[in-house]
Every structure is written in C-alpha cells, then in structure tokens.
ZAMARGU-4260 file (C-alpha; in steps of 0.2 Angstrom, whole numbers, plus 5000, padded with zeros to 4 digits):
<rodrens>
0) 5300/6388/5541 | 5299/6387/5523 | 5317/6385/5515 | 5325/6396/5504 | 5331/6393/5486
5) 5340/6409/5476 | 5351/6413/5463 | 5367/6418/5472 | 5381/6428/5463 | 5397/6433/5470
10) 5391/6449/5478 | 5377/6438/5487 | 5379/6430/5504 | 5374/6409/5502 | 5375/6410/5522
15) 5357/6416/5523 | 5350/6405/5508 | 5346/6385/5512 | 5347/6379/5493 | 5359/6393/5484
20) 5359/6390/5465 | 5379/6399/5460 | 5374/6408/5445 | 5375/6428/5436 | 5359/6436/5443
25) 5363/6450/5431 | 5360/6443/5415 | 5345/6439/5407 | 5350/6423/5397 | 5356/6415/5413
30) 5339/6416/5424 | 5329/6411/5410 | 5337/6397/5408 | 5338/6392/5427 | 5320/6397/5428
35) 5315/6386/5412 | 5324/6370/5422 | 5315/6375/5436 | 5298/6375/5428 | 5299/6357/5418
40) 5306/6349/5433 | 5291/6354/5444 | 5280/6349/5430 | 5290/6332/5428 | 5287/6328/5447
45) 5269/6334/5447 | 5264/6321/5434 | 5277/6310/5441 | 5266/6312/5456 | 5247/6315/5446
50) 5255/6295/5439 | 5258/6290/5457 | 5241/6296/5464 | 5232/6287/5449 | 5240/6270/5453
55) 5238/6272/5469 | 5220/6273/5465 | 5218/6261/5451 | 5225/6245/5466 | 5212/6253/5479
60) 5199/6252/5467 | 5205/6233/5462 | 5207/6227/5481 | 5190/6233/5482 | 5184/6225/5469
65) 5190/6208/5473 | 5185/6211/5490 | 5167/6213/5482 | 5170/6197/5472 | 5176/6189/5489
70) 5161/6191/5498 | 5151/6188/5481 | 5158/6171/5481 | 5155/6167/5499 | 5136/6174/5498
75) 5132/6161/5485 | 5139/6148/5495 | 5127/6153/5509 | 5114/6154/5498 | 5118/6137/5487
80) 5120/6131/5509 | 5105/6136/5512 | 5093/6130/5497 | 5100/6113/5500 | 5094/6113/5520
85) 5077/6118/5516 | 5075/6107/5503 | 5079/6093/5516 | 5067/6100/5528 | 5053/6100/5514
90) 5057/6084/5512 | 5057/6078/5526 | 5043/6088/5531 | 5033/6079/5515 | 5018/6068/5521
95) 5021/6050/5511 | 5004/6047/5504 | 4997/6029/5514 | 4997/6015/5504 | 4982/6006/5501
100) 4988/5989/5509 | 4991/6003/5527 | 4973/6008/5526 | 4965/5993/5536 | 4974/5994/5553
105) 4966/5976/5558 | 4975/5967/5544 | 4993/5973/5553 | 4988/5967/5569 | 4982/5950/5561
110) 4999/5949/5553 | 5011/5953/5570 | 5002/5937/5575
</rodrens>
C-alpha cells in the first residue's frame, strides 16, 4: 500500500511507520518546522519536475521540427527531380520546325544518288 511517513517520539512505536521522522510531537515549534521542510521540498521537486516536463517537451517539439525540415528538404528534391524530367520530356516531345531545304523530298533522293 501507500507507505507511511510520521513524526515518532519516544512513546511512539517506529515498528509500524515505513519512514519515521525522530522528533518531539508535543511541541509546537518542532512540527512547524518539520512541516515547513516538508512543504519546500515538495515544492522544490514539483518544479524540479514542472522543469523536467518542459524539457522534455521543448527536445520533442525540436525532433519534430527537424523531422519536419527533413522531409522539407527531401520533397524539394522530389520536386526539383521532377521539374527536371518533365522539362526533358517537353523537350523531347518538341516538334523541330522543317527546315526549308527538307521541304522538297525529291531533292534528298536526288542527293543519296
């Protein structure tokens, strides 16, 4: 179960208490200032963790981010890739205007002679 933590005094038994803290339970100075170092530890460790958690966060949202840039990078290539080859095919799909000197086909066959 849930562990125990308890001021024990000399009438007290510590057998029965997981974490006993040996102290006067009668006087009034003593647990207010067991309780006070208490309380700022527990505050100390929740911003110890609050800090933790916000790092934690900040490097997931960096990964991400240069994952992001990642596939940035490589979709511009792709598309850089794929300007080139249809620039090739429009060239080569291009119909190269006749030359006048092609527009007679008897003066070639004259010529092979």
């Amino acid at each position: 179960g849930i562990p125990i933590v308890a001021i024990v005094d000399t009438n007290a038994d510590p057998d029965l208490i997981d974490y006993p803290i040996p102290a006067n339970d009668d006087a009034m100075r003593s647990i207010k200032l067991i309780i006070d170092f208490l309380s700022e530890s527990i505050t100390d460790g929740k911003k110890q963790f609050d800090q933790t958690e916000i790092d934690r966060k900040a490097q997931e949202a960096e990964e991400e981010a240069e994952e992001g840039e990642e596939l940035s990078e490589k979709s511009e290539k792709l598309v850089e890739g794929l300007k080139v080859d249809t620039k090739k095919e429009k060239d080569e799909k291009r119909i190269k205007p006749a030359r006048k000197k092609d527009i007679n086909p008897t003066q070639k066959f004259r010529k092979a002679r």
